[in-house]
N, C-alpha and C positions, 0 to 999 in steps of 0.2 A: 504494500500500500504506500502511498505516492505519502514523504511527510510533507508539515506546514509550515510555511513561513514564521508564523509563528510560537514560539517555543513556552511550556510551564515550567514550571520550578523543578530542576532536577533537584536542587536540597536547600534548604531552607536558608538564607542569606540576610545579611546584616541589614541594616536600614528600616524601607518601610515596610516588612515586615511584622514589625512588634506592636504596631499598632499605635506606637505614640506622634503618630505624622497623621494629620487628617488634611487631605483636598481643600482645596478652596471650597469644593460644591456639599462638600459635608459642614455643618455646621457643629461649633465646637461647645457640647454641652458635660465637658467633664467636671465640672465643678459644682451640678445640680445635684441636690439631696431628691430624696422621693419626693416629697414636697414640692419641689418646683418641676419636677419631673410633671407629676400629676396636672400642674397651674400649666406648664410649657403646651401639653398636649389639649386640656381644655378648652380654654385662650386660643390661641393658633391653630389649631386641625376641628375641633370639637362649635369653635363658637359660640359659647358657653357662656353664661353670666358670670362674671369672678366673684360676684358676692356669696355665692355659691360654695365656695374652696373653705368658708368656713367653719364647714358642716367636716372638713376632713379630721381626723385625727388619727394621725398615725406617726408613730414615735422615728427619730431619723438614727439610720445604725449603716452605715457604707462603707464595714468590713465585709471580710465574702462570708456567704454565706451558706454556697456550694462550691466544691474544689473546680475554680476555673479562674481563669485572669480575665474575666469579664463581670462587669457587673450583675451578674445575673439575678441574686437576691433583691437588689433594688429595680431591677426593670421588671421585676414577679413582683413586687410591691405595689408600684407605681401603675400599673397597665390593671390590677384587680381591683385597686384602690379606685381608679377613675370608671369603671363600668360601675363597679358600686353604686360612686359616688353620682353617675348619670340614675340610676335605679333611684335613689334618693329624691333626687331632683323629680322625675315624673310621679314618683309619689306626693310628695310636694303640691307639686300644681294637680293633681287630682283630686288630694282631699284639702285642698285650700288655705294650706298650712302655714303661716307667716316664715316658718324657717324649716331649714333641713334637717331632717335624722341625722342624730351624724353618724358616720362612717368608722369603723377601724379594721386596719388590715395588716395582722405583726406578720415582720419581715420573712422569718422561718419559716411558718403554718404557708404562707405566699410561694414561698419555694419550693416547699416539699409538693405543693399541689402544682408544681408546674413539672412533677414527674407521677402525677395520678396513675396514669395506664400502668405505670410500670410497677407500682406499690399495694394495687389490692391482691384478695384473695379472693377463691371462688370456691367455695366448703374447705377452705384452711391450703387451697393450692394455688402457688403466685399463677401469672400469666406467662403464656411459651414467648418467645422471640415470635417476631411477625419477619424475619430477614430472611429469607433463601439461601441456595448453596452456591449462586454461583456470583453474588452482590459483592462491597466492598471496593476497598483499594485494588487499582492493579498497574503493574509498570506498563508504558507504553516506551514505543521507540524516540521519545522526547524528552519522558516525562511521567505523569499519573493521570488516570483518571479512577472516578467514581463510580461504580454500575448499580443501578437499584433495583433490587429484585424481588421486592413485598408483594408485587400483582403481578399472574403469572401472564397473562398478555405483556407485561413489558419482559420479562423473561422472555418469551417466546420471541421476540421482536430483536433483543438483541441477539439469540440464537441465531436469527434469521439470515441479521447482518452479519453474521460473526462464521456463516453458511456451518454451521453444527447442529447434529441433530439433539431430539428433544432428554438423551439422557447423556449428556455432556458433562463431568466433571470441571468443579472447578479451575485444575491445574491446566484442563483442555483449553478451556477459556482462555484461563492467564498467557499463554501460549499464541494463542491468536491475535491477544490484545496486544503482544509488545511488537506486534508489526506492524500498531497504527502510529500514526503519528494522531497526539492526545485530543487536537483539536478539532481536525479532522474524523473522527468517531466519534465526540461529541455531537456537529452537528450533522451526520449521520443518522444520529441516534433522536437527535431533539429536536430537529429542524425540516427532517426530511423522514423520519420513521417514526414510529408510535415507541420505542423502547425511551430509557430516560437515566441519562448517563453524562457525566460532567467532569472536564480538565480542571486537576489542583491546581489554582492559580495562589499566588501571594496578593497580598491586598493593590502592589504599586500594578501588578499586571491589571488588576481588577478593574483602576483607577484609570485602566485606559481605554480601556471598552467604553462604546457609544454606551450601551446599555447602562454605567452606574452612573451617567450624569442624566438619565431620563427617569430615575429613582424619587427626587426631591429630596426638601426634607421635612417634609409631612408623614409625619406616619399613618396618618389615617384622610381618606380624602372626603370628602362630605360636598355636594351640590344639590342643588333643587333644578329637576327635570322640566321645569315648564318649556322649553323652548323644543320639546319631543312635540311632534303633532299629536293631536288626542280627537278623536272623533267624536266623543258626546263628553258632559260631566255629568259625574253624580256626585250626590250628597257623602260627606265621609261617614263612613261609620264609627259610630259614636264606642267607645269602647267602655263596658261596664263591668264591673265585679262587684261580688255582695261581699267580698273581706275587705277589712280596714286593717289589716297587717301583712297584705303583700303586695309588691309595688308595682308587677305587671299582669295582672290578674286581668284578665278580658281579649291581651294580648296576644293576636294569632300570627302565628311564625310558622313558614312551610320551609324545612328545608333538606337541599338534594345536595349532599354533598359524604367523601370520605375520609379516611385518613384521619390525622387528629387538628389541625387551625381552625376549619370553618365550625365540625362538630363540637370545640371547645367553645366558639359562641354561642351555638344553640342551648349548651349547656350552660353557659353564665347566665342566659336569659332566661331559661329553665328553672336557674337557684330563686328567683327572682318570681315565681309562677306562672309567668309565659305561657301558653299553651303551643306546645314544640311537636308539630306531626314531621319525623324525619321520615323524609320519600328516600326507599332504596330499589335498585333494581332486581328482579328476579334474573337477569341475563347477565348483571356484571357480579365477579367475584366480593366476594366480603372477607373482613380481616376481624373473625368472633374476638380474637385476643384483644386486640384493643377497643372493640365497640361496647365490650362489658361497660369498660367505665365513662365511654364517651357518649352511652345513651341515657344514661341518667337524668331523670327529668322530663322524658321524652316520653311521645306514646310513637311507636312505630308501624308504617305502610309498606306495603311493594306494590310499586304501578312502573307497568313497562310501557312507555312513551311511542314505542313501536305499535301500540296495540290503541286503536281507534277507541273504546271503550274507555281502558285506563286514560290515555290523553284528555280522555272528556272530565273525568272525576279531576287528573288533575289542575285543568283549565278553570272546573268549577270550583277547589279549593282556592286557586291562586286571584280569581274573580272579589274571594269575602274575606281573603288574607290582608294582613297588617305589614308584614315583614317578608321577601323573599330571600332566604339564602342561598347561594351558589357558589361551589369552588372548582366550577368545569374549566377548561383553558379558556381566555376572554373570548369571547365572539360561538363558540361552541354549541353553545345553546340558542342562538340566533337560525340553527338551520331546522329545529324542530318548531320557532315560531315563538320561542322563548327570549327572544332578544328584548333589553329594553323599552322600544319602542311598540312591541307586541303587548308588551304584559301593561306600559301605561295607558295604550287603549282599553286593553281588558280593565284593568283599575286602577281608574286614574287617581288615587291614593297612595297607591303600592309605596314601600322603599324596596329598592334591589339592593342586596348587598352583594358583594362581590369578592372571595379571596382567591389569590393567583399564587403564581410564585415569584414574577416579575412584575408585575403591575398590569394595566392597559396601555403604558407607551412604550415606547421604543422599538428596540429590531426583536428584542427577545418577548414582547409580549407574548403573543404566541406558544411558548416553549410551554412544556408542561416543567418542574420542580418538586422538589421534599424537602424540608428542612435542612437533612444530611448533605441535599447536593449543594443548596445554596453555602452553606457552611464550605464546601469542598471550593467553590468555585467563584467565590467573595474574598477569599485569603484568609475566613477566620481559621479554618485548621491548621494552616502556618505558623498564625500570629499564636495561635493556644499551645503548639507543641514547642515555639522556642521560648514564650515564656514559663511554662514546666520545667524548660532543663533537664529533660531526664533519659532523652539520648532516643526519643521516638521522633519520626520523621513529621505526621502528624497528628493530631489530636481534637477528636469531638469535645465539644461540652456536657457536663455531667447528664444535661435533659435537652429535650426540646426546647430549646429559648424560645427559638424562632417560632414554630409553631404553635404554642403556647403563648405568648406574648401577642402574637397574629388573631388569637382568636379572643381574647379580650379586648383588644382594640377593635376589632368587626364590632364584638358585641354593643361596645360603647359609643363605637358610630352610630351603629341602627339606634340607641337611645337618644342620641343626638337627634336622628332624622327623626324622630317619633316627637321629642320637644319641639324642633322645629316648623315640624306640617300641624301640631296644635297651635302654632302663635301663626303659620304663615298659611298654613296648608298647604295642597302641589302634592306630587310625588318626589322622593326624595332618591339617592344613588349613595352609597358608600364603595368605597375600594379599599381594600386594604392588600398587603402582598408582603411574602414571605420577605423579599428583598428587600421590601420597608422597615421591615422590624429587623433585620440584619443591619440594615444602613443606623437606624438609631441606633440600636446597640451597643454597635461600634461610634458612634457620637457623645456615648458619655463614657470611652475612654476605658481602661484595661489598670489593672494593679501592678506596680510596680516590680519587675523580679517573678520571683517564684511566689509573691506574696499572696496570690490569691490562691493559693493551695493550698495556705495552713488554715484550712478546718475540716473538719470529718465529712460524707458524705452519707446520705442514705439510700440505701440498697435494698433493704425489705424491711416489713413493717414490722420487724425486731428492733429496728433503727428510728423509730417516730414514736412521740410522744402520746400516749393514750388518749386523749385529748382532743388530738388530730383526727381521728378516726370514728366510723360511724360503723355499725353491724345492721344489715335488715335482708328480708326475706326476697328474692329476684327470682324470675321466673327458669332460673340456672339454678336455683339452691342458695344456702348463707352465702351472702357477698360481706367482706370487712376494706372498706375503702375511706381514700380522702375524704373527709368534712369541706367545705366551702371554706374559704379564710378570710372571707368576709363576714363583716356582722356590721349590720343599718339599727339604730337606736328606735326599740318599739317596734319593728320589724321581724317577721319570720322569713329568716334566708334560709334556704335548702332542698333538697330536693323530693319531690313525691310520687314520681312514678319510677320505679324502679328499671331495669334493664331484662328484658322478657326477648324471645324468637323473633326476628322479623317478623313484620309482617301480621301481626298479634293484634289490634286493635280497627277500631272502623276507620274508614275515608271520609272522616267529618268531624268539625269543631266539635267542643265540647256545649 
């Protein structure tokens, strides 16, 4: 295979690197406590009243918190802190209340729930790996790349391109890969085939791609759709609940997505009482291991979009919906009529939400992503493995940042758009993207040295606080999982429908 002009990191080199050089186009927010963390995103992405931010109370601690040289405990802080603190708020103006709940969200409990999946039990047994045998790091003739192999269509996909058949060993693999040159198999892989597989970049190679200056630095994007044509209005639906202790009670939210960012909002909005029907397909594969705990809160459907019927059920749900979620590639869902121009005529209320992995602009909109690749292909596994020091070439972070962090900012957009369409109305759009919360991430700056490695880590729920934990009945048997790490003053946060079989419940609000 022909290589690329372009070369990755054969090994990890001095400079930018370590993450203490940021771009001009990154904004330099290392000096923000959670606190302003939470005011930065409110303010500036969210649109928010600041008189608001006084309802927050949450104590400032910006040592690490999980072993990594990234802020990760304070961006788990700050990112649940501000959904909350949006939850608060539409409580608020619901029940007429001169001032907000306030809010508290301790640093720890925030962290440890931003590796949920990985920490329950299901009748006393952790969760398998959701990774395959032929994913990971591999050399190429340049350099490194990423292969993801959680869905076996992208398996299958890079098999295809890799011309291997379907019981291929890893070693087979690694073998054919180091005749690509990195680049060129990535956009192979991402650009031109359905598999989804990413060149180790360092952050300066990262810094030169058209793509990270089309990122911003918003982490969450929020507009009002009026300038969509719309062919009739109707009246909004007025949104009611009979409790006066949860703050999105009447709240209808449809949404189609997998993996864990977008499912992480449905569930923030979920702790919140939301009514959360997640649409999954009977024709695409599922990943049980992590949907145990990312359906919490949720009642679950399967409607196949292929099938005139289901399309109809779910045209009519998305007609009397509050909230749509989606984490398909941008434009993806525009061919089955689901684009946002389709669904603002259908309801002209609607908010779309939207999580990618690069956003809607640039050259890589397009691309599909996971948290791992963005991490592989941003320069953070560079920047994390040579401030470790410990003689590994690279290095993930303890959890999902990205991901997690992704799907509390969706959630708190859509609360945004929900405050917003009650003072202005319209239909509203959020986006949010794995590379946006990577790009912040990296905007408030890395620990000095090996410094953010001195604290412990947790690994299973031998390692978390009693505290932390909640025990209830699932339609799998005893589940023992995260607690929500937020708590709203006179509020019940948490969650009430449990995690049951696809597919388990009817195709209609409550």
């Amino acid at each position: 295979m022909c290589t690329s002009t372009y070369k990755t990191a054969k090994q990890p080199s001095s400079g930018n690197t370590t993450g203490d050089y940021l771009p001009p186009f990154i904004t330099d927010r290392r000096h923000l406590s959670a606190r302003e963390i939470v005011q930065d995103i409110w303010v500036n992405s969210l649109k928010l009243p600041s008189e608001s931010l006084v309802a927050l109370d949450i104590l400032d601690h910006d040592g690490p918190v999980l072993p990594s040289s990234y802020r990760i405990g304070i961006f788990a802080q700050s990112t649940i802190a501000t959904s909350a603190l949006a939850a608060s708020l539409l409580y608020c103006r619901r029940n007429q209340l001169s001032s907000l709940a306030r809010v508290s969200v301790p640093i720890k409990h925030a962290a440890i729930e931003f590796k949920s999946e990985r920490l329950y039990t299901l009748n006393n047994q952790p969760p398998l790996s959701s990774w395959g045998a032929i994913g990971g790091l591999h050399k190429t003739a340049d350099g490194f790349i990423r292969v993801h192999d959680v869905f076996p269509n992208h398996v299958s996909s890079m098999l295809n391109i890799l011309r291997l058949p379907s019981d291929t060993t890893r070693e087979q693999v690694a073998t054919k890969i180091a005749n690509w040159a990195s680049v060129d198999l990535e956009d192979k892989a991402t650009a031109h085939d359905r598999a989804a597989a990413y060149a180790l970049r360092s952050y300066a190679q990262w810094d030169e791609l058209p793509q990270s200056k089309e990122i911003g630095n918003k982490p969450v994007l929020l507009e009002r759709l009026q300038e969509l044509p719309i062919s009739k209005t109707t009246p909004r639906r007025q949104i009611s609940g009979t409790s006066s202790k949860t703050c999105l009670e009447g709240v209808r939210v449809l949404e189609m997505s997998r993996v864990i960012a977008a499912p992480v909002a449905g569930k923030a909005l979920a702790a919140h009482n939301a009514d959360v029907l997640w649409v999954t397909s009977p024709n695409l594969p599922d990943l049980p291991d992590l949907d145990r705990d990312l359906a919490r809160g949720k009642r679950t459907i399967q409607l196949d979009i292929h099938n005139e019927v289901d399309k109809q059920r779910l045209m009519d749900l998305l007609r009397t919906c509050d909230v749509f979620i989606q984490s398909f590639r941008p434009g993806s869902l525009a061919a089955y009529g689901l684009g946002p121009e389709e669904l603002v005529r259908l309801n002209p209320n609607i908010i779309c939400a939207n999580l990618s992995a690069f956003g809607p602009k640039g050259p890589w909109s397009g691309r599909r992503g996971f948290d791992s690749l963005v991490q592989t292909c941003s320069g953070m596994n560079l920047s994390e493995a040579e401030h470790a020091n410990t003689g590994e070439f690279t290095r993930a972070t303890p959890c999902q940042a990205l991901d997690h962090a992704s799907g509390y900012l969706l959630a708190s957009g859509i609360m945004a758009a929900l405050y917003h369409r009650d003072m202005e109305g319209g239909a509203w759009k959020v986006d949010v993207s794995l590379a946006r919360a990577m790009q912040y991430l990296r905007s408030l700056g890395q620990y000095p040295g090996t410094t953010g490695f001195d604290c412990r880590d947790y690994k299973s729920q031998d390692d978390l606080p009693g505290e932390y934990l909640e025990t209830r009945e699932t339609g799998f048997g005893l589940m023992t999982a995260v607690k929500h790490s937020a708590t709203i003053q006179g509020c019940d946060v948490g969650w009430r429908e449990m995690p049951k079989p696809l597919g388990s419940d009817m195709t209609e609000w409550k």
